[in-house]
C-alpha positions in Angstrom: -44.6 -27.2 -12.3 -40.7 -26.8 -12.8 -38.6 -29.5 -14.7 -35.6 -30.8 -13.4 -32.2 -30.6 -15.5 -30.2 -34.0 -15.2 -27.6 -34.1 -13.5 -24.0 -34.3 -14.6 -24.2 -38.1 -13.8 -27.4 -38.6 -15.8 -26.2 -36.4 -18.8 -23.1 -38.2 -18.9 -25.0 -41.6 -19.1 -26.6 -40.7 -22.0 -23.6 -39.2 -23.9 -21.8 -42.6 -22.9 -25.1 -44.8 -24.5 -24.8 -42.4 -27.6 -21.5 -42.8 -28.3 -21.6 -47.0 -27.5 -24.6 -46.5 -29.9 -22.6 -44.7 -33.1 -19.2 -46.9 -32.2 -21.7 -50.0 -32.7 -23.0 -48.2 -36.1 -19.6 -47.9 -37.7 -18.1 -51.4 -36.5 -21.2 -52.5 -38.4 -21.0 -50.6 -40.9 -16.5 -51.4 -41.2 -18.0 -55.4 -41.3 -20.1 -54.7 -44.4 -17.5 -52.8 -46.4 -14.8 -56.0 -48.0 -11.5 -55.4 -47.8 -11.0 -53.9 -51.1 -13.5 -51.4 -50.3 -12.0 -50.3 -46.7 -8.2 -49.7 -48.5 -9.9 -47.4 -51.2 -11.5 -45.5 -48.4 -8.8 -45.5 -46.1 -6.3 -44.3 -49.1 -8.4 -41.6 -50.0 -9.0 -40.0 -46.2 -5.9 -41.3 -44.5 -3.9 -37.5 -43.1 -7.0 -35.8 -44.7 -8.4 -33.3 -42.3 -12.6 -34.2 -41.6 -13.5 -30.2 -41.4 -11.8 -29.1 -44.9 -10.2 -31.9 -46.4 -7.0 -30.5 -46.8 -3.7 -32.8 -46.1 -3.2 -33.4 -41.7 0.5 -32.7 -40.7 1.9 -34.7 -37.5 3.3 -32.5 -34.8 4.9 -34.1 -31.5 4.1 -31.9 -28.4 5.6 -33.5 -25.1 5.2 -37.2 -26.4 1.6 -37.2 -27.9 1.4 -37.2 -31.6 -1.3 -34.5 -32.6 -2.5 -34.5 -36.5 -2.8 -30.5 -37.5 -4.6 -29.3 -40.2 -2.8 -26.1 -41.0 -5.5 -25.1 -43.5 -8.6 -24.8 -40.8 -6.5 -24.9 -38.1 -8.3 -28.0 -36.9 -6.4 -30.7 -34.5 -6.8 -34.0 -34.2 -6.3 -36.8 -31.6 -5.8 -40.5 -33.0 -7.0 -43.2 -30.5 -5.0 -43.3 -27.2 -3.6 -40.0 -27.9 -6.2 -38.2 -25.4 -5.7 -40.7 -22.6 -1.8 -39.5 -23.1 -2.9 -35.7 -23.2 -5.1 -36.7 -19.8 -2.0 -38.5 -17.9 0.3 -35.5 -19.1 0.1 -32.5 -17.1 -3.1 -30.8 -18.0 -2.5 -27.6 -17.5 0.8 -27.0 -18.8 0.1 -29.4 -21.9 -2.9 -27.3 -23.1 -1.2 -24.1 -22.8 1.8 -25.3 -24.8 -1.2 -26.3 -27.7 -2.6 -23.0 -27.3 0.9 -21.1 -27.4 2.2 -23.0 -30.7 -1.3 -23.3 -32.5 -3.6 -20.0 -31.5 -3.9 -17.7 -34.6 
């Protein structure tokens, strides 16, 4: 008896009902906090990197606005920003993150 692996279409189904499910967790989870409460948090992680916690610096690559941690070397895309990097040319977009931020 073999098992069938989903297909692309199936496995990207349940990725899309996964995230829908966490968005709907944190909008929930944003309604309980009062205002008061969302400033302090926002204060406290706004340009902090997620991975190490060190300070984000902006860097502007061919009109998208990436947030760099220089630290981990992670990078970061704000909402939006990977529908830009989608519409821009691919190719040449990714190499020119790869030349200015590979170690």
């Amino acid at each position: 008896m073999s098992i069938e692996k989903p297909s692309s279409t199936e496995e990207e189904y349940f990725k899309r009902e996964e995230i829908a499910k966490l968005r709907s967790a944190r909008e929930e989870e944003a309604r309980r906090l009062n205002e008061d409460q969302r400033k302090k948090a926002k204060d406290l992680h706004f340009m902090k990197c997620p991975k190490c916690g060190m300070d984000l610096q902006e860097v502007e690559l061919q009109s998208v606005t990436l947030d760099k941690c220089f630290s981990c070397g992670g990078l970061w895309l704000d909402e939006g920003e990977l529908d830009r990097v989608k519409g821009a040319d691919a190719g040449g977009f990714l190499n020119s993150i790869k030349s200015i931020f590979s170690k």
